[in-house]
C-alpha positions as CSV (number, residue, x, y, z in Angstrom):
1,X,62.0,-89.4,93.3
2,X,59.5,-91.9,92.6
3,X,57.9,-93.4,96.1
4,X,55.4,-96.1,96.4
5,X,53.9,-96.6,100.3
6,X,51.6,-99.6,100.7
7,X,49.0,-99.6,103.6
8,X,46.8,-101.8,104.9
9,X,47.8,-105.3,106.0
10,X,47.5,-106.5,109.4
11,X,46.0,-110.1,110.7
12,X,43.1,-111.6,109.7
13,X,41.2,-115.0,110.5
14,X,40.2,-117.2,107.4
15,X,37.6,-115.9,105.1
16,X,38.0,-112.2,106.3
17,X,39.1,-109.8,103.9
18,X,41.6,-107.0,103.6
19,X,42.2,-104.5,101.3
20,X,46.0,-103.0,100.5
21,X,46.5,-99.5,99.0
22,X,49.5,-98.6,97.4
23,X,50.0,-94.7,97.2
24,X,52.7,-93.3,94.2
25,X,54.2,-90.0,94.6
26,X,56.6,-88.0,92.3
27,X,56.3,-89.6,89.1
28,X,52.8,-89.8,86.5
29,X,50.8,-92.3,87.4
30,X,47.9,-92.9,84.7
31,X,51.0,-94.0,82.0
32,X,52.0,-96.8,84.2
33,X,51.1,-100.3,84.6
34,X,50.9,-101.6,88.6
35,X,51.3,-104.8,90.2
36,X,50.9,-106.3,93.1
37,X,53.6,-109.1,94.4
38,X,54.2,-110.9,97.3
39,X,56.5,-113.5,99.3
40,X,56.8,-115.7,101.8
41,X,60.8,-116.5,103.5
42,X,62.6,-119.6,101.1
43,X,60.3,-118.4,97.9
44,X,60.4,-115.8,95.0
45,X,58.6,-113.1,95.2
46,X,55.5,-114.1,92.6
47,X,53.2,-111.9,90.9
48,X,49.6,-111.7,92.2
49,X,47.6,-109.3,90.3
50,X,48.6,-106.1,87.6
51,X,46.8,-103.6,85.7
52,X,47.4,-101.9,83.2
53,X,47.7,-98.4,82.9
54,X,44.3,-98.6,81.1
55,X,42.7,-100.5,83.4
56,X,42.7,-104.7,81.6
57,X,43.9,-106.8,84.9
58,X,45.3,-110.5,85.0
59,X,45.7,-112.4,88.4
60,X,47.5,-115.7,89.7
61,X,45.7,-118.5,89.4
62,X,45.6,-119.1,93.0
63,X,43.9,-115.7,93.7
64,X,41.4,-115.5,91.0
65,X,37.7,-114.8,91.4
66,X,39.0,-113.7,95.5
67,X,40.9,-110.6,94.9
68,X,40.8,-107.3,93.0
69,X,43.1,-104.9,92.0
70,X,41.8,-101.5,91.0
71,X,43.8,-98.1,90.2
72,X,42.1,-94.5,91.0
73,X,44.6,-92.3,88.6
74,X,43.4,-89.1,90.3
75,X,44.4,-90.2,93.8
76,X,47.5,-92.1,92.5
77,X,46.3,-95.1,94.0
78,X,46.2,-98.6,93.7
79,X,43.9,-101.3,95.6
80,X,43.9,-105.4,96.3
81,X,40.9,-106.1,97.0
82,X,41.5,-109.3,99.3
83,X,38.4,-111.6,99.6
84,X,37.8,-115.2,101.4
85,X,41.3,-115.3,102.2
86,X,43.3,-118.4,103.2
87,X,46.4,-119.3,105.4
88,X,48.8,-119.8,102.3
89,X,48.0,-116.1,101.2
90,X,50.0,-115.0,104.4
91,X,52.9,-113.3,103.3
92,X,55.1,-109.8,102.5
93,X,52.9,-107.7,100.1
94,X,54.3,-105.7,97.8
95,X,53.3,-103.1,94.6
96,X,55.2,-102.1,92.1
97,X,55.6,-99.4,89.2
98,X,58.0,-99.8,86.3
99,X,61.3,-100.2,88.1
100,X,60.0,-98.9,91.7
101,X,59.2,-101.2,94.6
102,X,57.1,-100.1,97.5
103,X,58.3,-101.2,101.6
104,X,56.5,-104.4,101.7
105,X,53.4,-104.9,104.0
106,X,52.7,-108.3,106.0
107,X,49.2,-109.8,105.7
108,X,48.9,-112.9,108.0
109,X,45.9,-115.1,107.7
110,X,45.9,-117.1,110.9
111,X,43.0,-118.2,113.0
């Protein structure tokens, strides 16, 4: 059974950074393309940043140049890198492989 646990959102004022991990057990990982999503209550769920299983990335428009997503294949992990972040990027975080969602994780930028 294919399990994706993401980890590390909490609060943080404006202009802090965070960084999510997003740990995949039973399934390969290196084939797979990742994403990272989130959402806030009344909205979609929107796409922030993916890469690919080898490695190209894209990002929102409203999150380029401030985060980073990365993958480590031997750890079967994947990071957001969360940089100079802002009020509006408060919402559920969430990564995805193939078909498989992780939990969610709340980040909350809020002075």
């Amino acid at each position: 059974q294919v399990r994706l646990v993401e980890s590390g959102g909490g609060l943080v004022q404006p202009g802090g950074s965070l960084r999510l991990s997003c740990a995949v057990s039973g399934s390969i990982f290196s084939i797979y393309g990742l994403g990272w999503y989130r959402q806030t209550p009344g909205k979609q769920r929107e796409l922030v940043a993916g890469i690919s299983s080898g490695g190209s990335t894209n990002y929102a428009d409203s999150v380029k140049g401030r985060f980073t997503i990365s993958r480590d294949n031997a750890k079967k992990v994947v990071y957001l890198q969360m940089n100079s972040l802002k009020p509006e990027d408060t919402a559920v975080y969430y990564c995805k492989m193939f078909q498989t969602w992780g939990q969610g994780i709340q980040v909350t930028v809020s002075s």
